[in-house]
C-alpha positions in Angstrom: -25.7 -15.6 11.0 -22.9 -13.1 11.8 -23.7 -13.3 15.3 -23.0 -16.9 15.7 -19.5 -16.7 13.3 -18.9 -13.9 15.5 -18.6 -15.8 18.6 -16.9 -19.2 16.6 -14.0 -17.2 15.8 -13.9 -15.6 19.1 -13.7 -18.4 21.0 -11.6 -20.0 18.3 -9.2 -17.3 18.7 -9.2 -18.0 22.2 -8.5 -21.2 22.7 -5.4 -20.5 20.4 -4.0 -18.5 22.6 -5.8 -19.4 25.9 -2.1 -19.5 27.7 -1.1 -15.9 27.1 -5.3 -14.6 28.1 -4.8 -16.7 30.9 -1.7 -15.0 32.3 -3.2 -11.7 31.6 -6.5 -12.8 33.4 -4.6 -14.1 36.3 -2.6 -10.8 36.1 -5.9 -8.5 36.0 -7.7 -10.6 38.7 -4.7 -9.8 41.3 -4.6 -6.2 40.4 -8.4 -6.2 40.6 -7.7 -7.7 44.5 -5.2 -5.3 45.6 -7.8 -2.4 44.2 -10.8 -3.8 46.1 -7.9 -4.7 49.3 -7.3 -0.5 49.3 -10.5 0.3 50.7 -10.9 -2.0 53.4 -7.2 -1.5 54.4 -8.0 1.6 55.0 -11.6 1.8 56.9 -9.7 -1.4 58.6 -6.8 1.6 59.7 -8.2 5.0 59.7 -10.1 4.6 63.2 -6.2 3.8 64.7 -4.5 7.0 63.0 -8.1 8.6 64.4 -8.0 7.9 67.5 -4.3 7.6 68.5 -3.1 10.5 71.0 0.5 10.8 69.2 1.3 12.6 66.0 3.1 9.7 64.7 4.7 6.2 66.0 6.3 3.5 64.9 3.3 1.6 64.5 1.9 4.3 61.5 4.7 4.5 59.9 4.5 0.5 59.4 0.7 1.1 58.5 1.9 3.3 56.0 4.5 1.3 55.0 2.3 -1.3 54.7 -0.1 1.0 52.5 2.5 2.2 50.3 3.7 -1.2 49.3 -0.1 -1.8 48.2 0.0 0.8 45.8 3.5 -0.2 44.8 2.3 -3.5 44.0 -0.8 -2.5 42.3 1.2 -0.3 40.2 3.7 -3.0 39.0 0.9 -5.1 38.2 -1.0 -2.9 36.2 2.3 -2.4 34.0 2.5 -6.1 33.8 -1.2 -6.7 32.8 -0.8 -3.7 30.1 2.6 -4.7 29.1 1.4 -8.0 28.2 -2.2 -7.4 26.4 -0.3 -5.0 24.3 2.3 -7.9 23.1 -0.9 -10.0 23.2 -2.4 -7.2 20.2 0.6 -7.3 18.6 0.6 -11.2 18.5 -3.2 -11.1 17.4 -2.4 -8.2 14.6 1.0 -10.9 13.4 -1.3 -14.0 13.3 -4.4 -12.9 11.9 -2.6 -11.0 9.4 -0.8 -13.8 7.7 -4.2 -15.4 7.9 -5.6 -12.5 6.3 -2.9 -13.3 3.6 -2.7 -16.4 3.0 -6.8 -16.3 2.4 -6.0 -13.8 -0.6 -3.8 -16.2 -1.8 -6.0 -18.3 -2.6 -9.0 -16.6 -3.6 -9.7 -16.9 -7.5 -8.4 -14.7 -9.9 -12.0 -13.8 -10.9 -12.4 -11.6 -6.9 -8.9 -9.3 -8.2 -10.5 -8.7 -11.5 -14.2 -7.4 -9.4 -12.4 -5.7 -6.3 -10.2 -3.1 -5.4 -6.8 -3.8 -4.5 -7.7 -1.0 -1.6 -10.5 -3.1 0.0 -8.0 -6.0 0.3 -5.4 -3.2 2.0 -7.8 -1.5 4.8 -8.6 -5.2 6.0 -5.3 -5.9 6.3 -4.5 -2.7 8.1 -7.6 -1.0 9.7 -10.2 -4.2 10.0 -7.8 -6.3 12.0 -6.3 -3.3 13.7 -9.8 -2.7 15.4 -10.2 -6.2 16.4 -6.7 -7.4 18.0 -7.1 -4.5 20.2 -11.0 -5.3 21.0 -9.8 -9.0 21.5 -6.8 -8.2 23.4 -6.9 -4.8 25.5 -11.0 -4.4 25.5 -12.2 -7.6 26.4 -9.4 -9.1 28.3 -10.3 -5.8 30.5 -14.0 -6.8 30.9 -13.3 -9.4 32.9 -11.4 -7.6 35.9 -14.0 -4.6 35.3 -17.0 -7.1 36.3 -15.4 -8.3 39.2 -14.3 -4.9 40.6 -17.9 -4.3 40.0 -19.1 -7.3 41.9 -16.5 -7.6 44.6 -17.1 -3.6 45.6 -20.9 -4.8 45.4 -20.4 -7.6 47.7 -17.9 -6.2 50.6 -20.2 -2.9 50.4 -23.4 -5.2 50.9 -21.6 -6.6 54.0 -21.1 -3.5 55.2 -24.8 -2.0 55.0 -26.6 -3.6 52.3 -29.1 -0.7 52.1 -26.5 1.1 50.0 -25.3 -2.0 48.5 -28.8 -2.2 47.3 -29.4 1.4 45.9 -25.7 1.3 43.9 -26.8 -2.2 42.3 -30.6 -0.8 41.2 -28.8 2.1 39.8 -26.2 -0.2 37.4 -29.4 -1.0 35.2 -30.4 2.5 34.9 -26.8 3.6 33.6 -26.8 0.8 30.9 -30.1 2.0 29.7 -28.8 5.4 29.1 -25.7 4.0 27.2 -27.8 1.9 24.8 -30.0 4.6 24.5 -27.0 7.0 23.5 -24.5 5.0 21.8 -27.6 3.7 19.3 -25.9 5.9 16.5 -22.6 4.5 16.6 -23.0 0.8 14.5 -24.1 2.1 11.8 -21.7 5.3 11.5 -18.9 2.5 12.3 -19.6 0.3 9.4 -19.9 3.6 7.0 -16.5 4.4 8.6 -14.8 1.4 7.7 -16.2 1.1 4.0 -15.1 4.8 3.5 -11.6 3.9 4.7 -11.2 1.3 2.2 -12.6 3.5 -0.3 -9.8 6.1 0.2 -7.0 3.3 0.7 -8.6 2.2 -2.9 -8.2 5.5 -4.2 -4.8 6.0 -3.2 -3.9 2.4 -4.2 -4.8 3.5 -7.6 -3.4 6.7 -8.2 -0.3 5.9 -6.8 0.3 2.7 -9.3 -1.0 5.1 -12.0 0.8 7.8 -11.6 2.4 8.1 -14.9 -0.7 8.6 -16.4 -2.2 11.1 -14.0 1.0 13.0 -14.6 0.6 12.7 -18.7 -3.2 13.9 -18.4 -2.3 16.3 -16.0 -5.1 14.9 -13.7 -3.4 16.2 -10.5 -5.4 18.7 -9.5 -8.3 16.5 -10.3 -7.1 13.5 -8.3 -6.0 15.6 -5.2 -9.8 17.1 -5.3 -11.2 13.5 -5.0 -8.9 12.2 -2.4 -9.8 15.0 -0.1 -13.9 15.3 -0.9 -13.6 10.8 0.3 -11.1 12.3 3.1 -13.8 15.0 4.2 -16.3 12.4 4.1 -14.1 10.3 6.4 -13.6 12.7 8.2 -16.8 13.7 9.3 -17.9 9.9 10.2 -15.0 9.6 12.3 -15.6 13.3 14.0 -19.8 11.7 14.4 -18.4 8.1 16.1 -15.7 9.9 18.5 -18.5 12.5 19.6 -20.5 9.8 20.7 -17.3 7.7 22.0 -16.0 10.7 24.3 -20.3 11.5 25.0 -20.5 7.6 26.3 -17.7 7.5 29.2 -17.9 11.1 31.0 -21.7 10.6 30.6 -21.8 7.5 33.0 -19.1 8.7 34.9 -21.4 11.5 36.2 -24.3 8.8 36.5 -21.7 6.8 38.7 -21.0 9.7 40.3 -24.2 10.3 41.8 -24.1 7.2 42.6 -21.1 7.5 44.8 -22.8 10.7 45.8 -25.8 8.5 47.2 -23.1 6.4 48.6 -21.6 9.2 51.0 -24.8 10.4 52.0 -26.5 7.0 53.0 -23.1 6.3 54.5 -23.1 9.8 56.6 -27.2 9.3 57.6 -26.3 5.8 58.6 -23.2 6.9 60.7 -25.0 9.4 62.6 -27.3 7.0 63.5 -25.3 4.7 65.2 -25.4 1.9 62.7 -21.7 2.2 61.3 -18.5 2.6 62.6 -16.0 5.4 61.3 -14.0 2.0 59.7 -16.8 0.9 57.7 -18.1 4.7 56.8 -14.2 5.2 55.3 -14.2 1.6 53.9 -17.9 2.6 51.8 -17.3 5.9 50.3 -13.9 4.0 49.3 -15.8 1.3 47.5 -17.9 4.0 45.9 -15.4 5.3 44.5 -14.0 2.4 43.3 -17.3 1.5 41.9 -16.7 4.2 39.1 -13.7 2.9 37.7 -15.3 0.1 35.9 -18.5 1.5 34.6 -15.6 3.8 32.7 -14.2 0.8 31.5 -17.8 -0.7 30.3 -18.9 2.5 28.5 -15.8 2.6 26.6 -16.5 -1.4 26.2 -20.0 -0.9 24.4 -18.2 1.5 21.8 -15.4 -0.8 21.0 -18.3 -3.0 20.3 -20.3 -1.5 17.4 -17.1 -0.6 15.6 -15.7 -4.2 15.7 -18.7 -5.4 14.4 -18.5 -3.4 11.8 -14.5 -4.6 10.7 -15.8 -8.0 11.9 -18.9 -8.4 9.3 -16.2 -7.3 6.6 -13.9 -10.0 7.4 -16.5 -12.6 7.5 -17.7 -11.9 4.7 -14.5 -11.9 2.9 -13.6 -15.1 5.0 -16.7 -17.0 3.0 -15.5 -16.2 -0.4 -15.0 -19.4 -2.0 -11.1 -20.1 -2.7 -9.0 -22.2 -4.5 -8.4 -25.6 -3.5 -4.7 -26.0 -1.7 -2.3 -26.0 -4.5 -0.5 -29.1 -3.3 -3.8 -30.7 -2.6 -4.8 -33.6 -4.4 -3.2 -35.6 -7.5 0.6 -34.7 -9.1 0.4 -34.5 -12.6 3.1 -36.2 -14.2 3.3 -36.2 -17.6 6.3 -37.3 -20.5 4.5 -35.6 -23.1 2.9 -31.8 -23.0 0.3 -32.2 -25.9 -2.7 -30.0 -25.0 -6.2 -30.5 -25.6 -10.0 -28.5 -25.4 -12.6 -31.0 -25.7 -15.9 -28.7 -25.8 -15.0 -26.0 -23.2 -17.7 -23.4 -22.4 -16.9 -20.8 -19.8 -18.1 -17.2 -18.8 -17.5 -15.0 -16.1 -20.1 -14.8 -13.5 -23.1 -12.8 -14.3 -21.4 -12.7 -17.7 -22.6 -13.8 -21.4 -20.4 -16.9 -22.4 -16.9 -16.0 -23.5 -16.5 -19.0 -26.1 -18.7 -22.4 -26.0 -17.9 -26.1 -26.8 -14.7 -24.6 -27.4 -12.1 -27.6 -29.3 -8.7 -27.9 -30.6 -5.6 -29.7 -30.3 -1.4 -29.2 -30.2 0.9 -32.2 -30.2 3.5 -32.1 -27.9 6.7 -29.7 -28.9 4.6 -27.8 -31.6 3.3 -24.0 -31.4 0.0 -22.7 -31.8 -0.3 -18.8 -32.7 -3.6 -17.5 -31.9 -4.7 -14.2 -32.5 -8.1 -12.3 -32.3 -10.3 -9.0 -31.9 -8.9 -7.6 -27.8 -11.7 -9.1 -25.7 -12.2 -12.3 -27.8 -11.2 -14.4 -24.9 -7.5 -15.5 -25.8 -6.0 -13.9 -22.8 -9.1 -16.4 -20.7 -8.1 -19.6 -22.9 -4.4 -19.1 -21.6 -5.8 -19.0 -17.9 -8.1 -21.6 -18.4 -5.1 -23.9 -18.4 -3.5 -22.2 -15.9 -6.5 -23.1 -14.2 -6.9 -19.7 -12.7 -10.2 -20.5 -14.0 -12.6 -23.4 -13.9 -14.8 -24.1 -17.7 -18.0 -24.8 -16.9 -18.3 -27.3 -19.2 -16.1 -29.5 -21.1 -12.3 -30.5 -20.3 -8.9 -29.3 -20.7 -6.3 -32.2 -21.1 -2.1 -31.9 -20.6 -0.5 -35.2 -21.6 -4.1 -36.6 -22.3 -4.9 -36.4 -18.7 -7.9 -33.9 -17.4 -6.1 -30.8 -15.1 -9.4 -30.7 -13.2 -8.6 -34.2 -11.5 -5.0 -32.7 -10.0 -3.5 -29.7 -8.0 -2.8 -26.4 -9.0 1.1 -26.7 -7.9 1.5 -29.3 -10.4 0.2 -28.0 -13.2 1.1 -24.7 -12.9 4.8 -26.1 -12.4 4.2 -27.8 -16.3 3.4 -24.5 -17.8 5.5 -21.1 -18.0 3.4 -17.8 -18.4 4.7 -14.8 -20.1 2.1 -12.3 -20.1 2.0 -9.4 -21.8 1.4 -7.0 -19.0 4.8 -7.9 -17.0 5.0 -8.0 -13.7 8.3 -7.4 -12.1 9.1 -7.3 -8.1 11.4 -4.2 -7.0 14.3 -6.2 -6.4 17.5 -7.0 -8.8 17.1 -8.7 -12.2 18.6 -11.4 -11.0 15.7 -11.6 -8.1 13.2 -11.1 -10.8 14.6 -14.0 -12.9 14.8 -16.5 -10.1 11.7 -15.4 -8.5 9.7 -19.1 -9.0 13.5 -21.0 -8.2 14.7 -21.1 -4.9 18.8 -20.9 -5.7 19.0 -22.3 -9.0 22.0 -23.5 -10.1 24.3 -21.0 -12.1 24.7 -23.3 -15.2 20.9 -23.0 -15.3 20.7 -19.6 -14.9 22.9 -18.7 -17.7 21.3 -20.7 -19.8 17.9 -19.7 -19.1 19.4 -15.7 -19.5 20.8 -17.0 -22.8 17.9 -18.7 -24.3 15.6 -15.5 -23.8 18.0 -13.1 -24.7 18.5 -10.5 -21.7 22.0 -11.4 -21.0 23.4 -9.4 -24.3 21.0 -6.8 -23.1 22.0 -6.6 -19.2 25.6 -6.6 -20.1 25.3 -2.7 -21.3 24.0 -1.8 -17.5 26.4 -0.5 -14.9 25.2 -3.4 -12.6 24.9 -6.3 -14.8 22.3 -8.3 -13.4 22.4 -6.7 -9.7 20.9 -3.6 -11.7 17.5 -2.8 -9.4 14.3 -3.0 -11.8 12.0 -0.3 -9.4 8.4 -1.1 -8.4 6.9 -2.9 -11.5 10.1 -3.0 -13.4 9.8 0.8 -14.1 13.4 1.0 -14.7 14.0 -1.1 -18.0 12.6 -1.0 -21.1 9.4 -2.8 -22.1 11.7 -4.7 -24.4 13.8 -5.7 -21.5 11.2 -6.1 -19.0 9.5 -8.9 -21.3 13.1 -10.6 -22.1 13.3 -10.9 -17.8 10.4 -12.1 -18.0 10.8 -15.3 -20.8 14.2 -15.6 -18.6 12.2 -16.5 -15.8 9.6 -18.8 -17.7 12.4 -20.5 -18.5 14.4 -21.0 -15.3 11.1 -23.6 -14.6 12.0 -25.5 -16.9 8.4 -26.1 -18.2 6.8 -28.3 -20.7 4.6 -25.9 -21.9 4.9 -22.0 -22.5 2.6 -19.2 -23.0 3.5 -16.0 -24.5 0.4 -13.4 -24.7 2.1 -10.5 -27.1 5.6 -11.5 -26.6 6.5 -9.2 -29.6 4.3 -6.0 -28.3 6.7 -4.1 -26.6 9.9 -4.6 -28.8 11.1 -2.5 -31.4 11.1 -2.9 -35.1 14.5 -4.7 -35.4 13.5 -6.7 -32.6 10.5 -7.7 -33.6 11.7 -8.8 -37.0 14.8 -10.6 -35.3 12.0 -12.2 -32.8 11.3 -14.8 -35.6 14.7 -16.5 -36.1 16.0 -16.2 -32.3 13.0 -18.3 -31.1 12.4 -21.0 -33.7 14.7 -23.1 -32.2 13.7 -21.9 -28.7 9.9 -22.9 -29.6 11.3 -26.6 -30.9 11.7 -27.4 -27.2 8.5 -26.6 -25.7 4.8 -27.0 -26.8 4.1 -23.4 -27.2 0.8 -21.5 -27.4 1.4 -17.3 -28.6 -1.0 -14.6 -28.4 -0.3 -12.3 -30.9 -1.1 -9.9 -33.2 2.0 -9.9 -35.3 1.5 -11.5 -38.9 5.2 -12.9 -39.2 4.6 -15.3 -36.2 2.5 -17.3 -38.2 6.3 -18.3 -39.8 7.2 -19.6 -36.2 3.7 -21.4 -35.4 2.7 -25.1 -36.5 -0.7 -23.9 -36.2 -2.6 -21.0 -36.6 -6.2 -20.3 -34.7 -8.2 -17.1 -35.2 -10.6 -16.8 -32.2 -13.9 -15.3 -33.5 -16.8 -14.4 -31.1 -16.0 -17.4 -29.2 -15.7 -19.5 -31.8 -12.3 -20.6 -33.0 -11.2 -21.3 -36.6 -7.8 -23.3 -38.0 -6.4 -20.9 -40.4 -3.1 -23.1 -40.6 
C-alpha cells in the first residue's frame, strides 16, 4: 500500500511545484549537453593540434578559447542547477513542514495523551529533512545522470558500437552488485529513524522535567540513558554510512573497468585501422564520462532505502484520523448556555468505559461543583464538551442544541477552560492573557484582569504586565499562573466556564478568600468546577459526586 501513497504524494508534490523542477531540469539537461559536447570537441580537435607543424597559432589559441569557454559555461551552470535545488529543498523543508503542522493540529487529543512529544519532533526535523533533499537534490539529479548515461551510450555507439555494446552489457552487471550490497541498508534506515525519535523523545522529556530530575537527583541516571539510546544511534548510523561510502567507490571501480575496457577496445580498434585518432580521443572521453553518473546512481539507491524509511513514518502518521476543520460545518449560536448529558457513555480506546449513560443538567448562569476520586473521569466530562473528545453514545447539548451537529471553532469559542495544569507561553503576561484575542480592546482587558484578580497581584512586579512568565510560566507563582490563566478565560468572553482545581495551587488565605471574590464572578456564567475543596460547595448551585462512572446529586 505504501508503495502506491509513495508515488501519490510524489507526484503530488510535483505537480505543486512542477515550475521550479522544471527550471532545474532544463538547467541539468544543458549542463548534461555541454558535458557530453567536451568529448567530441575534443576528438573533433585533437587530430588539428596533432598534426599541425607549428607550436602554436592563432587558430589554437581560438580552439582553446573556444574550449575554455565550454568549461566556463558548464561551470556556471552547475552553480545554477545546485543553487537552485538547494532553494528548491529549502522550499520543500518550509511547505511540508507547515503541513506537518497543521496535521498535528488537528489530530485528537487522544494521539498526545498515547505518543511522545519526541516522535512528533524527529518528523518534523529529521523525516522531512531526508525527503526534501531526496525530492529535490537526489531525484532532480536522476534525470541528467540517465541521460549522461544514454547520450555517452549513443555518440560512443556511433563511433564503434562494439564498445558501445560491451559498456551497456556491463551497466546490468554493476546494478546487480549494488542491490546485492546495499540489501542491508532498509532495514538499518528505518531502525535509524525510530531510534532518533526515541532520543529526541528522551530529551523532550527530561528537558521539560528538569525540576524533578534535579530534586531526585536523577542526573547521573538520565545522562546514562541518553548516551546508552545515543550509542545505539550511533552504531546504526556508523552500519548505514559503511554501506553508503561501500556503494559509490564500489561501482566506481566496476565503471572503471569498464572505461578500462573502453581504452583497450578503443587502442585494438585504432591499430587496426578502423578508427581515427578523433574518434579514439572522443571514446576514452565518453568512458570517462560514463562514470560520472553510475556515481550519481549508487549514491541514488542509498538515498532510497533511507527515505522509505522517514516516508513510511509520515504516511502513517498522515492516516491518523483528525479532527474535522474547526470552522467546518454549523455555528452554534446560542442566547442561553444551559448544559445538558443525556445518557453519555465514553471510553478511551482499548479502554474499559470511563462513565456510561452518563445524565445531568445546569440551567443557564448557575454552577455545578463536581468532585471525585483522581481518575474518576471529571477532567474527561470537561473535555467531552470541549469536544476534544467524541461519547460514544448519548449527546451533549449547549443551549438545548447537540455540539456534535456544529464546528469545533464555535463551540469552543462558547466555553472558557481553566485547567488545572496551566499552560503558559514564554512571552509577557500580557501575551499570555490575550493569547485567544487578537488586540482586544484595553477597556476589556482591564476588566477581564480585574474580574480574575491578577491585576492587584502583577502591580508588585517590576514590569507590571510586560513581566516575562519563562517557558511554561516558570517564573510566577502557581497562584499567579492560575489568576493569568482565569484572566484569559475571560478575555473570550464565554458563556460557559470550566475551572478543573481552580483553588489547588493558592494558598490558605487565598483559598478561603476564593469563595467571596467569585460568587459574583460565577453569577455571570454557567459554571462547571472541579474540585476538591469542601467550601466550594458554598459557591455551587449544584453539587455532583462522580463515583466509578456513575454520578450522584449531592446538592
Amino acid at each position: 500500500m505504501f508503495n502506491s501513497l509513495r508515488f501519490e504524494y510524489a507526484i503530488k508534490l510535483f505537480k505543486e511545484h512542477k515550475i521550479a523542477f522544471g527550471y532545474v531540469v532544463f538547467l541539468m539537461l544543458c549542463e548534461t549537453a555541454v558535458s557530453l559536447s567536451v568529448p567530441f570537441f575534443a576528438g573533433k580537435y585533437s587530430e588539428y593540434f596533432i598534426t599541425s607543424s607549428s607550436v602554436i597559432n592563432e587558430t589554437h589559441i581560438y580552439i582553446l578559447l573556444m574550449w575554455l569557454a565550454l568549461f566556463g559555461l558548464h561551470a556556471f551552470l552547475r552553480f545554477l542547477s545546485t543553487y537552485k535545488v538547494s532553494l528548491i529543498g529549502a522550499r520543500l523543508m518550509a511547505d511540508l513542514s507547515c503541513r506537518l503542522y497543521d496535521h498535528i493540529q488537528m489530530l485528537p487529543m487522544q494521539y498526545f495523551k498515547e505518543n511522545k512529544r519526541g516522535d512528533v519532533l524527529s518528523m518534523l526535523s529529521n523525516d522531512l529533512a531526508v525527503i526534501s533533499y531526496f525530492a529535490s537534490s537526489v531525484l532532480t539529479n536522476l534525470v541528467p545522470s540517465i541521460l549522461v548515461l544514454t547520450g555517452a551510450s549513443i555518440l560512443m555507439f556511433r563511433i564503434e558500437p562494439t564498445v558501445a555494446l560491451l559498456i551497456i552489457i556491463f551497466v546490468p552487471v554493476i546494478f546487480i552488485v549494488l542491490k546485492l550490497v546495499s540489501r542491508g541498508i532498509l532495514p538499518i534506515s528505518r531502525a535509524l529513524i525510530q531510534r532518533q525519535a526515541d532520543t529526541m523523545a528522551i530529551a523532550s522529556e527530561n528537558i521539560g522535567a528538569m525540576s524533578l530530575i534535579k530534586a531526585f537527583n536523577r542526573e547521573t541516571l538520565e545522562s546514562s540513558k541518553f548516551k546508552d539510546i545515543t550509542t545505539e544511534t550511533l552504531q546504526l548510523r556508523s552500519q548505514q554510512l559503511k554501506l553508503q561510502a561501500l556503494l559509490s567507490p564500489l561501482v566506481q571501480f566496476l565503471a572503471s573497468i569498464a572505461v578500462l575496457i573502453v581504452v583497450v577496445l578503443s587502442f585494438m580498434r585504432f591499430q587496426s585501422g578502423n578508427i581515427s585518432i578523433p574518434d579514439l580521443v572522443s571514446l576514452m572521453l565518453y568512458g570517462l564520462v560514463f562514470t560520472r553518473p553510475l556515481g550519481s546512481l549508487a549514491g541514488l539507491y542509498g538515498q532510497i532505502q533511507q527515505v522509505i524509511g522517514a516516508s513510511d513514518r509520515l504516511l502513517t502518521f498522515y492516516h491518523l484520523e483528525s479532527e474535522p476543520s474547526p470552522s467546518a460545518g454549523l455555528e452554534l449560536t446560542t442566547d442561553k448556555a444551559d448544559i445538558v448529558f443525556n445518557n453519555v457513555t465514553f471510553a478511551y480506546k482499548n479502554k474499559p468505559a470511563v462513565f456510561e449513560s452518563l445524565s445531568f443538567e445546569l440551567a443557564d448562569r448557575q454552577t455545578m461543583l463536581l468532585y471525585g476520586e483522581n481518575g474518576g473521569g471529571k477532567t474527561t466530562l470537561m473535555h467531552l464538551l470541549m469536544k476534544f473528545h467524541e461519547p460514544s453514545e448519548g449527546q451533549i447539548l449547549i443551549g438545548n442544541q447537540d455540539i456534535a451537529l456544529f464546528n469545533n471553532s464555535s463551540v469552543r469559542a462558547t466555553i472558557a477552560l481553566v485547567s488545572q495544569d496551566v499552560l503558559l507561553c514564554n512571552g509577557s503576561i500580557t501575551d499570555n492573557i490575550t493569547y485567544g484575542v487578537v488586540d482586544p480592546s484595553p477597556e476589556k482587558l482591564k476588566l477581564a484582569c480585574k474580574a480574575s484578580g491578577v491585576d492587584r497581584l502583577i502591580q508588585n512586579l517590576p514590569q507590571g504586565y510586560q513581566t516575562i512568565v519563562g517557558e511554561g510560566g516558570v517564573l510566577l507563582s502557581g497562584g499567579q499562573k492560575q489568576r493569568v490563566s482565569l484572566a484569559r478565560a475571560l478575555l473570550l468572553q464565554p458563556r460557559i466556564l470550566l475551572l478543573d482545581e481552580p483553588t489547588s495551587m493558592l494558598d490558605e488565605f487565598s483559598r478561603h478568600s476564593f469563595k467571596s471574590e467569585f460568587k459574583q464572578l460565577f453569577s455571570d456564567y454557567t459554571v462547571i468546577v472541579i474540585s476538591h475543596d469542601p467550601a466550594l460547595s458554598d459557591v455551587a448551585d449544584h453539587v455532583y459526586k462522580l463515583d466509578n462512572g456513575v454520578l450522584l446529586r449531592e446538592k
